[in-house]
MIMAR-246198 format. One line per field, with one value per residue (C-alpha): z, y, x; residue in one letter. Coordinates in steps of 0.5 Angstrom, whole numbers, plus 500, padded with zeros to 3 digits. Layout:
# residues N
c3: c(Z, ...)
c2: c(Y, ...)
c1: c(X, ...)
aa: c(A, ...)
This chain:
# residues 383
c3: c(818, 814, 814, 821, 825, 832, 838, 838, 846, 848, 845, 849, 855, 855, 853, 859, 864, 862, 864, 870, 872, 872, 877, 871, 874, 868, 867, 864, 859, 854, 855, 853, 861, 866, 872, 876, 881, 877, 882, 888, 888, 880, 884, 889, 885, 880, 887, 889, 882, 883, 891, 887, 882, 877, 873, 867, 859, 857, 850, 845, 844, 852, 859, 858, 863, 860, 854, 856, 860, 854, 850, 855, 856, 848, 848, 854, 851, 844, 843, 839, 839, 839, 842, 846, 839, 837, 843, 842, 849, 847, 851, 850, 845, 839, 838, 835, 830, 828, 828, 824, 818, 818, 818, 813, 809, 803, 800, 794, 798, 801, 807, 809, 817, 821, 820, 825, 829, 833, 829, 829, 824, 819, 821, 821, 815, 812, 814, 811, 804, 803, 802, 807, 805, 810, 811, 814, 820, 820, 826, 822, 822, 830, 829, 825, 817, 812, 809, 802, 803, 805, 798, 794, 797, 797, 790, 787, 791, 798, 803, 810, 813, 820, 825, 832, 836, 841, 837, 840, 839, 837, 842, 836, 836, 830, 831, 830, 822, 820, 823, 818, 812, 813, 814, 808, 804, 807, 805, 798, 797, 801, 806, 813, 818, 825, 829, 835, 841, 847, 849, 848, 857, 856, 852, 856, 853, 848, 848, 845, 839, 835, 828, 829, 831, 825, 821, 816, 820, 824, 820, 817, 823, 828, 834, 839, 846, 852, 860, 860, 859, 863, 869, 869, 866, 861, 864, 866, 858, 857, 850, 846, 839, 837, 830, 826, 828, 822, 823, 831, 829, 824, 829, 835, 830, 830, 837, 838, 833, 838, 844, 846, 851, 856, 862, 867, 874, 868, 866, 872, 875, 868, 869, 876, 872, 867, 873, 879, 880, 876, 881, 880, 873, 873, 878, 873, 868, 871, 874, 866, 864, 870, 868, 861, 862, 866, 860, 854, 858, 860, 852, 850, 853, 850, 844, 838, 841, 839, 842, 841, 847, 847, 846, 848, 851, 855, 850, 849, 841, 841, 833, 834, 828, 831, 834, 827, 830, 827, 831, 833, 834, 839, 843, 843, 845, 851, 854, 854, 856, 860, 863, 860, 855, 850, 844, 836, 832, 827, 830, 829, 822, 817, 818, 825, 823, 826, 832, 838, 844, 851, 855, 861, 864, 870, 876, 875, 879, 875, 869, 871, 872, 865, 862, 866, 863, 857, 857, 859, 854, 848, 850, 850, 842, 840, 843)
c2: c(696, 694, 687, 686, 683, 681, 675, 677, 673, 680, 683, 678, 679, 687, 686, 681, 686, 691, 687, 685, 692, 693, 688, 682, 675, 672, 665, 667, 661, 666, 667, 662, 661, 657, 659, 657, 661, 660, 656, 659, 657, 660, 667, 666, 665, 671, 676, 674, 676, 682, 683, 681, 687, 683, 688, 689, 688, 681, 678, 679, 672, 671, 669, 664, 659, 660, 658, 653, 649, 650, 646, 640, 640, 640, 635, 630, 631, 631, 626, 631, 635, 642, 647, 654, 657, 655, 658, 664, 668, 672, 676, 671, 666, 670, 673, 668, 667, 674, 674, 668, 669, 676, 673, 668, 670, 674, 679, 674, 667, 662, 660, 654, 655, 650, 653, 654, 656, 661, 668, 670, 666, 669, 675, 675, 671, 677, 682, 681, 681, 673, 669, 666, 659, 656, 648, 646, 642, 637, 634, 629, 626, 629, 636, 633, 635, 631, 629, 629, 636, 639, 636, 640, 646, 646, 650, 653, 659, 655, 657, 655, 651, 652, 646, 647, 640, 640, 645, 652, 651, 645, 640, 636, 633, 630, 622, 621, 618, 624, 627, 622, 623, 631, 631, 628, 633, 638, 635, 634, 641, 644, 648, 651, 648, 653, 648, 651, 646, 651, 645, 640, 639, 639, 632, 627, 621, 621, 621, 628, 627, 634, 633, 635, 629, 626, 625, 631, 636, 639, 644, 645, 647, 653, 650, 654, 653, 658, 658, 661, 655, 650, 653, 659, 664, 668, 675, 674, 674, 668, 664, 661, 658, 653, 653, 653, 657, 662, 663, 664, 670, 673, 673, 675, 682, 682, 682, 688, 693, 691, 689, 689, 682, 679, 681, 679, 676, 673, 669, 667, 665, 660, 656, 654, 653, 648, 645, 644, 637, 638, 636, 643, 641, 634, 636, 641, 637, 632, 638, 639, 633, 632, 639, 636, 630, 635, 639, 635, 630, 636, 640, 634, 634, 640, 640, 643, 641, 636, 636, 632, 629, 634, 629, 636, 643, 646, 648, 644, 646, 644, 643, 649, 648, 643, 649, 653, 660, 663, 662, 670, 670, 664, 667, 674, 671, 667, 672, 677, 671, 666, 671, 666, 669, 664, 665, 664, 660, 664, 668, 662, 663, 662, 654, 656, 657, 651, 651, 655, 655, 655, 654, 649, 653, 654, 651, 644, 649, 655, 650, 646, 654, 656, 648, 650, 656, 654, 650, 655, 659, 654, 651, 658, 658, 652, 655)
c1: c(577, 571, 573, 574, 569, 568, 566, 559, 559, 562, 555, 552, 555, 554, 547, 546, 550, 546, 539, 542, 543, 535, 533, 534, 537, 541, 543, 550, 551, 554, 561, 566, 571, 571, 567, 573, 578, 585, 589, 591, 598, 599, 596, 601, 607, 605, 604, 612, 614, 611, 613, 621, 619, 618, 615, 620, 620, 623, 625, 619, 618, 617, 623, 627, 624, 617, 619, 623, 618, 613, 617, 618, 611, 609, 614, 612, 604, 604, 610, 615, 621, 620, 626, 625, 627, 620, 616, 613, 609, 603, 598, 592, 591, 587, 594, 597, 592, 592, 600, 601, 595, 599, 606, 604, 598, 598, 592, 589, 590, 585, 585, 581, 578, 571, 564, 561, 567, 571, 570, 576, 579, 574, 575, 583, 583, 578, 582, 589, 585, 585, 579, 576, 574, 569, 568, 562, 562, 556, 553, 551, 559, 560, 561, 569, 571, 569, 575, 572, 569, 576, 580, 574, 575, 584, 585, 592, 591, 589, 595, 593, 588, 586, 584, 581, 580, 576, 572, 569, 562, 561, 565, 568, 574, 578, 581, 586, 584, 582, 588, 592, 588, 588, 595, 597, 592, 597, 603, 601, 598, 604, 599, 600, 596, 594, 592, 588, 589, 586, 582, 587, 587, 578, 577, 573, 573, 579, 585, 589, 592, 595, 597, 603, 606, 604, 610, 613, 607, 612, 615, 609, 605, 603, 600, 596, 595, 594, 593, 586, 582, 586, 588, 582, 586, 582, 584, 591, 592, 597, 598, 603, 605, 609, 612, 618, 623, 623, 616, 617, 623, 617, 612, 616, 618, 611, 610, 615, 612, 605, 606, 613, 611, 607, 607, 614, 610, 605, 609, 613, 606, 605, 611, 609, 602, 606, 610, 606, 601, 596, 590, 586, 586, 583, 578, 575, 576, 571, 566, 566, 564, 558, 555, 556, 551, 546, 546, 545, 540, 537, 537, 534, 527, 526, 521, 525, 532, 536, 544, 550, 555, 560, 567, 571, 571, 565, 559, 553, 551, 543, 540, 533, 531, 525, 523, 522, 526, 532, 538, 538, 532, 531, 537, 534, 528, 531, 534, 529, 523, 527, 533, 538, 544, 545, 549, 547, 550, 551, 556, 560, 559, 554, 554, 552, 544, 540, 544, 545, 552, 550, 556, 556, 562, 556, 554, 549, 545, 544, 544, 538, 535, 536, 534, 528, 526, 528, 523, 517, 520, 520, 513, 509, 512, 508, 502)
aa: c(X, X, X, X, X, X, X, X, X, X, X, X, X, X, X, X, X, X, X, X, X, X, X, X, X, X, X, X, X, X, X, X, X, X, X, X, X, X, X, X, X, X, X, X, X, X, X, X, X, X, X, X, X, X, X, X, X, X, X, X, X, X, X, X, X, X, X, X, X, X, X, X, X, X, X, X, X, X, X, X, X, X, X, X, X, X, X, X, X, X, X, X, X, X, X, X, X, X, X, X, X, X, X, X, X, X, X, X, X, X, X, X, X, X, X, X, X, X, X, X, X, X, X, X, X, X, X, X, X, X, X, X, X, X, X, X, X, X, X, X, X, X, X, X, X, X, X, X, X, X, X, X, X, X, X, X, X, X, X, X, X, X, X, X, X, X, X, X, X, X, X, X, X, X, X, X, X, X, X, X, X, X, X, X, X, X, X, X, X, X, X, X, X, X, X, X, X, X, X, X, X, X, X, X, X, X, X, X, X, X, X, X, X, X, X, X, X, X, X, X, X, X, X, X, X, X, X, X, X, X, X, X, X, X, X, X, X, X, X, X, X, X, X, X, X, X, X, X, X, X, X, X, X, X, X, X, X, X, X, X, X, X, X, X, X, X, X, X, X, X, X, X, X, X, X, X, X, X, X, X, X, X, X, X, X, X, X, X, X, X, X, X, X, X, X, X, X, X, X, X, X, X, X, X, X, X, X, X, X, X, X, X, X, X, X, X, X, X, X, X, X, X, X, X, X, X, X, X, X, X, X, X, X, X, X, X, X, X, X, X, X, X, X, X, X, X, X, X, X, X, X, X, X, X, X, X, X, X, X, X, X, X, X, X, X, X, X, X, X, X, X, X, X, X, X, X, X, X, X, X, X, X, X)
């Protein structure tokens, strides 16, 4: 349990409550959710499930129909060829991480994974007894790896490589070259790669592309997706992955020693998600991308701050060291000074200092708030 760690925005979110509860007004830009109400029509169909006593076990890797809409819905995405056999449901996304580093990774191994970058790469990788081998994403090349930095870091040991594209914290995202160039250091060192594509629907200027469509990855791939980013599901617990079919029987016998299996009605209501028109999606999507202009314009009139344009995701990733604060102190500062919950870029990892994430998962008019006050706040530093 030692090397087990956690998601510090949890923490924040807890200690923000908390400030509430005595009179504060919090602008939440801590939490990683889309402030959407999940679609209407999903809700419905999950309430007719259950009125229809769906509410029953199923199969560990999740109900026929589910499985088989996801793998037309990778198919038609990611140009592929993946059968319901690959398809494994699970309560939430983080669980595929944990299962397939369990399934895949022994004590001793290396594990490459992004830094800054969703903790629990780090700590899963931790907790099964390997090491965990960070490679730095830089602002410098848009938050995307640097193909020269990951060949130094594959060794003999190294067994996994660990992507997320567009990328939590950072709003990154791998081109399509990148992809090609790191897809022929998987096939040369023989490595795994987790690709975590919870984002893949929140890109802005690009086209999507996953490395598993690239030839020869297919096999050698586990792909992470879910409904909690998409269609603002965070708290119906819904994910997936994609992979080889001898992985997915390892991970769904993880599954029934754990779980058992997700939620019956949960599942029904995903494969109206994954079937009906696509409208409330693209419509958040484009809410994104004005909050997105509002907030990095916005974090760059601010002394000390320095902000890339997000291409993907809903956080803005503003480099603070202009402002001579550490990232855990500039975020405890804001919350206690300006009412606004941030996050450090520390608890993305180490390569996080320097940084912090504010989520724009908010209302253009709580985020011109929070700008506001950020900047009172910062400006009274310099005094």
């Amino acid at each position: 349990m030692s090397r087990l760690g956690t998601e510090t925005a949890f923490e924040v979110l807890a200690r923000a409550k908390a400030l509430e509860k005595l009179g504060r007004n919090i602008i939440h830009l801590e939490i990683g959710e889309p402030d959407f109400d999940t679609p209407q029509y999903i809700i419905d169909e999950a309430t007719q499930a259950l009125n229809n006593h769906a509410t029953h076990y199923t199969p560990s890797a999740g109900i026929p129909e589910l499985r088989q809409a996801i793998a037309r819905y990778i198919n038609r995405t990611r140009d592929l060829d993946v059968s319901p056999d690959n398809v494994v449901v699970v309560p939430g996304g983080k669980p595929i991480i944990f299962f397939a580093i369990m399934a895949l990774i022994n004590q001793s191994e290396e594990v490459i994974y992004p830094n800054p970058g969703f903790p629990i790469y780090e700590s899963m990788i931790n907790f099964v007894g390997a090491h965990a081998v960070p490679i730095p994403l830089k602002m410098e090349r848009g938050f995307a790896f640097d193909i020269n930095d990951l060949e130094r870091l594959i060794t003999p040991k190294t067994r996994m490589l660990i992507l997320n594209s567009p990328a939590n914290p950072t709003g990154g995202v791998l081109s399509r070259s990148d992809l090609e160039a790191i897809a022929q250091l998987a096939l040369s060192h023989n490595l795994i790669v987790l690709s975590d594509e919870i984002y893949s629907r929140i890109l802005y200027d690009d086209e999507f592309h996953s490395i598993a469509s690239l030839p020869g990855m297919l096999e050698r791939t586990i792909i992470l997706d879910g409904f909690s980013k998409t269609y603002a599901m965070t708290g119906w617990r819904l994910g997936y992955g994609i992979m080889p079919v001898e992985v997915a029987q390892a991970v769904s016998r993880l599954i029934t020693n754990s779980t058992s299996c997700t939620a019956t009605f949960t599942q029904i209501a995903a494969v109206k998600a994954l079937t009906a028109p696509q409208d409330e999606v693209d419509n958040m999507v484009e809410a994104f991308r004005q909050r997105r202009e509002v907030i990095v314009n916005g974090l760059n009139q601010i002394p000390g701050f320095k902000c890339l344009m997000p291409k993907g995701a809903f956080y803005a990733f503003p480099n603070i060291t202009g402002t001579g604060r550490k990232s855990r102190d500039l975020a405890d500062y804001l919350l206690a000074e300006a009412s606004v919950a941030t996050l450090a870029g520390t608890a993305f990892g180490a390569h996080g200092e320097g940084f912090l994430r504010l989520s724009y998962a908010n209302s253009i008019e709580n985020i011109n708030k929070a700008l506001d006050r950020i900047d009172v706040a910062v400006r009274k530093l310099e005094r």
